[in-house]
C-alpha positions in Angstrom: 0.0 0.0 0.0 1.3 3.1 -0.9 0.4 6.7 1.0 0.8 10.3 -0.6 1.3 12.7 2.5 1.2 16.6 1.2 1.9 18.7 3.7 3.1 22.7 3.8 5.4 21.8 6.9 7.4 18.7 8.4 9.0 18.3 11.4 10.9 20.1 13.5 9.4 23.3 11.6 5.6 24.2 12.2 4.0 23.5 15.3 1.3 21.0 17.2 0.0 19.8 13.5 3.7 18.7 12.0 4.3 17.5 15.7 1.2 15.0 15.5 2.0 14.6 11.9 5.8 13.3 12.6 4.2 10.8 14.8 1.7 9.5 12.9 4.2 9.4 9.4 6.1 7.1 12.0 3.7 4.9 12.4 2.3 4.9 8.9 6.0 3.9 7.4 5.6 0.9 9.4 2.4 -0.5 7.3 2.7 1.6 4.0 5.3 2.8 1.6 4.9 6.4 2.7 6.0 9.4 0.0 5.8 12.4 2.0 6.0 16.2 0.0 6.9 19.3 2.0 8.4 22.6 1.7 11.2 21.8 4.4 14.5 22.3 3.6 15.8 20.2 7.0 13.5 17.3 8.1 13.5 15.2 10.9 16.4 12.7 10.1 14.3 9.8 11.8 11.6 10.7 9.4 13.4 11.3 6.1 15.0 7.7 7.2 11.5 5.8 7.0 9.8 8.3 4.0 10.4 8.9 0.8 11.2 12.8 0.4 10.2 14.9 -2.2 11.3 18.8 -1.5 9.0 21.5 -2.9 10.9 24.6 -2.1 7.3 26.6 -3.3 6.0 25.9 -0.3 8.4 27.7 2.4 6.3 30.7 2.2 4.4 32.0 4.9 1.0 32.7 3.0 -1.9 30.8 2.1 -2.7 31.6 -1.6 1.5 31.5 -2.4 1.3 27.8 -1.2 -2.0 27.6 -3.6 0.1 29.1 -6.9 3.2 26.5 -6.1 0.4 23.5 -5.9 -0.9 25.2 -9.0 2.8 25.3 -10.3 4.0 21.4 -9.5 0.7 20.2 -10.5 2.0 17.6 -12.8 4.1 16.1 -10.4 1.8 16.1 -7.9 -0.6 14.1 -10.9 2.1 11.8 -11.2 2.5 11.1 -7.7 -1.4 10.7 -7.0 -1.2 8.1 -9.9 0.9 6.1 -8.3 -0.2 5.6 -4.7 -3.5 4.3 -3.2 -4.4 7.3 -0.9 -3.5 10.8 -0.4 -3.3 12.1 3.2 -3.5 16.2 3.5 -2.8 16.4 7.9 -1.8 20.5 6.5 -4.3 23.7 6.6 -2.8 25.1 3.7 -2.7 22.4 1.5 -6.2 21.2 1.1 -6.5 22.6 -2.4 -4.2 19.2 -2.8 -7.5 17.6 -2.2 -9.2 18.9 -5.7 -5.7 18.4 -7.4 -6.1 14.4 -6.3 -9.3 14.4 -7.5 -9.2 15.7 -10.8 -6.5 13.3 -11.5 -8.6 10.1 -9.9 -12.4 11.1 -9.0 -12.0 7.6 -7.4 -8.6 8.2 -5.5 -9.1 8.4 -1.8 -8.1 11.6 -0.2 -8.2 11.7 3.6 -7.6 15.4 5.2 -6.4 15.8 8.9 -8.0 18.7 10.5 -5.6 20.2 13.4 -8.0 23.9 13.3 -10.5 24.8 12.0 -9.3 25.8 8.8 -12.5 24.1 7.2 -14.8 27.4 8.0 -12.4 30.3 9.2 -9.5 31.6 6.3 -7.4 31.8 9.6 -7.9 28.3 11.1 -9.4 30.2 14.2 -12.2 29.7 16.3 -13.4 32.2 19.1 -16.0 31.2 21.7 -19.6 33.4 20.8 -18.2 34.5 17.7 -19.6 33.1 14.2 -17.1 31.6 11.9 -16.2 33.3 8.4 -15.1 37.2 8.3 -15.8 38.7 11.7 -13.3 35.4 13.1 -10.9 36.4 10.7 -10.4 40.0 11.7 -10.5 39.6 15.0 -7.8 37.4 14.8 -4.9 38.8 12.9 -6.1 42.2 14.9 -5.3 41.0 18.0 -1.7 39.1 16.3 -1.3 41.8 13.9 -2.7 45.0 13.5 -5.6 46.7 11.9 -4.0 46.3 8.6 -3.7 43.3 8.0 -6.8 42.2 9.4 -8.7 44.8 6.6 -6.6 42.3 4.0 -7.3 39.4 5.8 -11.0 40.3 5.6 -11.1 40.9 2.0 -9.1 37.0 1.7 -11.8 36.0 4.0 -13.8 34.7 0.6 -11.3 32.5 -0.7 -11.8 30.1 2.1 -14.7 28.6 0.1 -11.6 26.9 -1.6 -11.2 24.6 1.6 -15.1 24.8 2.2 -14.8 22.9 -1.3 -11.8 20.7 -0.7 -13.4 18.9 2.3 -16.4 18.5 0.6 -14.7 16.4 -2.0 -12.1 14.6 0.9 -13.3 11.2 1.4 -12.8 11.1 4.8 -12.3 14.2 7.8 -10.2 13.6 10.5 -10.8 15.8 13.9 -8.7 16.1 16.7 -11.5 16.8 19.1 -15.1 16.0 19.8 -15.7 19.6 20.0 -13.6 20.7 17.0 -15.8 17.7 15.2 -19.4 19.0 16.3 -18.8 22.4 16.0 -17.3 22.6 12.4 -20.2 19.7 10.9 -23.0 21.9 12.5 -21.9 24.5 10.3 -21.0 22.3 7.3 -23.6 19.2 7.9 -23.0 17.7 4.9 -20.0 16.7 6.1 -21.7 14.5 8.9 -21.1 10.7 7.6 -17.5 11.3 6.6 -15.7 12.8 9.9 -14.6 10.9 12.2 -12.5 12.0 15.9 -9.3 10.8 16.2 -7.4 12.2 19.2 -3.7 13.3 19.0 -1.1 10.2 20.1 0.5 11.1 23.5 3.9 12.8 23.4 6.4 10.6 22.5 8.2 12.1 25.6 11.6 10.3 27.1 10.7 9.3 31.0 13.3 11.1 33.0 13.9 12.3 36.7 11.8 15.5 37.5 14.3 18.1 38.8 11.7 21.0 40.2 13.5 24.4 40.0 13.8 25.7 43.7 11.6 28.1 43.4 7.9 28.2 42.0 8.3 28.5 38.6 5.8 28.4 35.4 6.1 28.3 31.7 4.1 29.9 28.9 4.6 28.7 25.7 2.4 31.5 23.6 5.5 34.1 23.3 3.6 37.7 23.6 0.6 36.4 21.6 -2.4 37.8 22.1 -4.6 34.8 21.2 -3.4 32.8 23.5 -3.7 34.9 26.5 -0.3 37.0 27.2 -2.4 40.4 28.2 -3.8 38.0 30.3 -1.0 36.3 31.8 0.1 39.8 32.6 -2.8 40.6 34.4 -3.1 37.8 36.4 0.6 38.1 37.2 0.6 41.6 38.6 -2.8 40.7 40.7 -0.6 37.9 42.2 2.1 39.7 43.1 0.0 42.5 44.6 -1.5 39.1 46.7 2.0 38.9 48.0 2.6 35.2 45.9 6.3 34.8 44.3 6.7 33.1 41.2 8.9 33.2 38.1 7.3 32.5 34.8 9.4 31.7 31.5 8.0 32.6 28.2 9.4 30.8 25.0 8.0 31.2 21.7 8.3 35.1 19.4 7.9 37.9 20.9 7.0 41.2 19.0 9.4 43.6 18.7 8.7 46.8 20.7 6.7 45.1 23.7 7.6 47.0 26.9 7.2 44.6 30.2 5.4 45.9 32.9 8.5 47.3 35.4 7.0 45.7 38.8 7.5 42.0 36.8 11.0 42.1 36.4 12.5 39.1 37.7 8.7 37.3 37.7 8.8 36.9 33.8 12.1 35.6 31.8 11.9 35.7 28.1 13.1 32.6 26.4 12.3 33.1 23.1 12.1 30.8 20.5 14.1 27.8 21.6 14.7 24.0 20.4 11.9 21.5 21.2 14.6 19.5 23.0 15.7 23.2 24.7 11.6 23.2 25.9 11.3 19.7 26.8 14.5 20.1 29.5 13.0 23.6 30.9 9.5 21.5 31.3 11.5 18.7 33.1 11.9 21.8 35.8 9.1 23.8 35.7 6.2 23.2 38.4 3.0 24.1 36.2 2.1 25.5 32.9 -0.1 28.6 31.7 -2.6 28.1 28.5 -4.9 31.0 28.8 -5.9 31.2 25.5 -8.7 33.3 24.3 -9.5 31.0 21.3 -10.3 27.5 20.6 -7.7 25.0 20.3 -8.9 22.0 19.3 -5.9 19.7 20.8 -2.8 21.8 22.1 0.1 19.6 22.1 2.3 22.4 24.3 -0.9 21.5 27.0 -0.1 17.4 26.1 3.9 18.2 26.9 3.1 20.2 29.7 1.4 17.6 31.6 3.5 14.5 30.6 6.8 16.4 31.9 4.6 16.4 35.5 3.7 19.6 35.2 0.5 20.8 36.6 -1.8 22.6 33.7 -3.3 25.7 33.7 -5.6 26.4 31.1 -8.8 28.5 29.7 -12.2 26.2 29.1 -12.0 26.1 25.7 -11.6 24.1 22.5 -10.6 20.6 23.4 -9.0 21.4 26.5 -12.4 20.3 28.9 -12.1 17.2 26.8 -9.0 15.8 27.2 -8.7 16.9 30.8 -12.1 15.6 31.8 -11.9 13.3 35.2 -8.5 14.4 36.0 -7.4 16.2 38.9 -6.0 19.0 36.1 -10.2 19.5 35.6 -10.6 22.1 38.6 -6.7 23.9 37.4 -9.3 25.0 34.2 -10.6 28.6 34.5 -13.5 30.6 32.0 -11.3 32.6 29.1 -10.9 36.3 30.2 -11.7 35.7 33.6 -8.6 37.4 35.4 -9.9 36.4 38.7 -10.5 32.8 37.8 -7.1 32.6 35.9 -5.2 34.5 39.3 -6.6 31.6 41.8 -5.5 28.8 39.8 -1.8 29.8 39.8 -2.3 31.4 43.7 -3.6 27.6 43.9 -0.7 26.3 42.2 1.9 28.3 43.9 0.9 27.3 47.3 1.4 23.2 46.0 4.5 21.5 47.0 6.5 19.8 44.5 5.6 16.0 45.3 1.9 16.8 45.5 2.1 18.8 41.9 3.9 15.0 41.0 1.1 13.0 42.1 -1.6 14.7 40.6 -0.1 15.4 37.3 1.1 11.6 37.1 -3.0 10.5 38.1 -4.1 13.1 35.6 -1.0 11.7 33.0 -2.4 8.3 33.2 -5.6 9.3 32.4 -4.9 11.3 29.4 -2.2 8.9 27.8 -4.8 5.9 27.8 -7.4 7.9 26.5 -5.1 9.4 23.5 -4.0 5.8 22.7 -7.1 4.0 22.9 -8.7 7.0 20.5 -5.3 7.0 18.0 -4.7 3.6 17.8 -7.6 3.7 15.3 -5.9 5.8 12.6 -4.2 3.1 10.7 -7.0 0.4 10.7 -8.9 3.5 9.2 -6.7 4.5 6.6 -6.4 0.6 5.4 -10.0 0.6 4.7 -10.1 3.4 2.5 -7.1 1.7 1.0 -8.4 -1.4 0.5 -11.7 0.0 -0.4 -10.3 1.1 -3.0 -8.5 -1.4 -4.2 
């Protein structure tokens, strides 16, 4: 059997998506002969060891319709690769135009696309609690991450997301990351009700180690100085804390826009990271006592949550997307807070703060047990799926 990934991204560049996606290529490679297309220069080695590589430098770009014009542009290669494997697997937001590529090669050619966001009805993959998808999503977004102008151009792209809206509706099958994610984007699209299916993320593939807690109470944030995921918050919540009389230190990885001026009363509460190596992150986790995901939008499965807690962290995080969802009959459940709510958000780390270190272990190993068997029982299904379609096909 023979599977066509296409994907904008692969692993160590991107994010969550290219981080679920390098897990399940490894496990695909063991069943299938697996030809993966990306725009990265620099793979994963381990991957590029079990795939078969095919570099499309088009793709590098940081723009949606660019990635569209270099599908557009290698679109007889791409017909020549969908040709010659069974099923073509899209697990990237900007590629699902590959979708119509596939099938105007082979009407008949399974296509499979993995939804991470919720790209399917938003031209920014985002999703804000009370808001309606389509425009109003899209300029709130990039002007909370980037200014008025570019959320007036945003909005005016806001109408080529029936591209995707089309894409899905010729996928054969719709993967979703979360029951939430899943019910949310079919009651807006039903007709895609029969063909999704929720698959959750696989557990971090995380190596088990001695936790070394730092000496003094200290918390990570991996959202940089975005918006979206809840740094005016965290900065709010901070200073209430302090005025509360509770020390803690907080690390921030991830960018950080030029120009942003800290608060003078946090120095020595917040240290800016920065954007630092996955293996970097994973060590700072190994010594951090909790974790901060205030985000003011929906994530359907944060994997920087997932890393959090399986590096025995507790989790600290707003009610939304999939977050309830995973975290549901843990002892993480009551470290969950409403989005916004600075008073809700400032008791959970007061809360956390006031924890010693082996009681953060226990309940972060109760709460890691929980959450590992439910992600392996629900991912262990991907592969069975995908050798359905296959040999439906066939």
């Amino acid at each position: 059997m023979r599977i066509l990934v296409v994907s904008r991204y692969t692993w160590p560049e991107g994010g969550g998506a290219e981080l679920a996606t390098w897990y399940y290529l490894r496990e695909m490679s063991k069943h299938f002969k697996v030809t993966l297309v990306s725009g990265t220069r620099d793979p994963s080695r381990d991957l590029i060891d079990r795939v078969n590589y095919v570099f499309l430098p088009g793709l590098s770009g940081g723009f949606k319709l660019r990635d569209w014009v270099a599908l557009i542009r290698y679109r007889d290669l791409l017909g020549r690769l969908v040709r010659t494997h069974d099923l073509v697997y899209i697990p990237s937001k900007n590629m699902y135009p590959a979708a119509l590529l596939a099938k105007s090669v082979d009407p008949r050619k399974p296509v499979v696309i993995h939804a991470h966001d919720y790209q399917p009805i938003t031209y920014t993959a985002a999703k804000f609690p009370d808001i309606e998808p389509g425009i109003r999503t899209d300029i709130t977004y990039e002007r909370l991450e980037h200014g008025m102008l570019k959320a007036v151009m945003v909005g005016y792209l806001s109408i080529t997301n029936t591209i995707n809206e089309l894409a899905v509706k010729y996928a054969d099958l719709l993967i979703f990351v979360s029951k939430r994610q899943a019910d949310y984007v079919m009651s807006i699209m039903p007709e895609l009700r029969g063909k999704g299916v929720v698959i959750y993320n696989p557990p971090p593939s995380i190596m088990s180690g001695s936790k070394k807690f730092s000496d003094e109470p200290t918390a990570m944030f991996m959202g940089g100085s975005s918006k979206t995921k809840g740094f005016p918050l965290l900065i709010s919540s901070l200073i209430r804390a302090l005025r509360d009389g509770v020390k803690v230190r907080v690390l921030v990885t991830n960018y950080i826009l030029n120009g942003i001026k800290l608060p003078s009363r946090l120095d020595g509460t917040i240290q800016v990271l920065g954007r630092i190596s996955h293996d970097e992150l994973l060590s700072k986790l190994g010594e951090t006592w909790f974790t901060v995901h205030p985000s003011i939008y929906e994530e359907p499965l944060p994997y920087s949550l997932l890393e959090g807690l399986f590096t025995h962290n507790l989790v600290i995080a707003s009610k939304v997307g999939g977050i309830p969802e995973i975290l549901s009959g843990t002892p993480m459940e009551s470290f969950l807070f409403d989005p916004l709510s600075i008073d809700e958000f400032t008791e959970k780390i007061e809360r956390a703060v006031s924890l010693d270190p082996g009681t953060i272990y226990d309940l972060s190993e109760k709460s890691m047990k929980v959450v590992s068997d439910r992600l392996v029982q629900s991912s262990s299904r991907f592969i069975p799926i995908i050798s359905d379609l296959v040999n439906n096909y066939g």
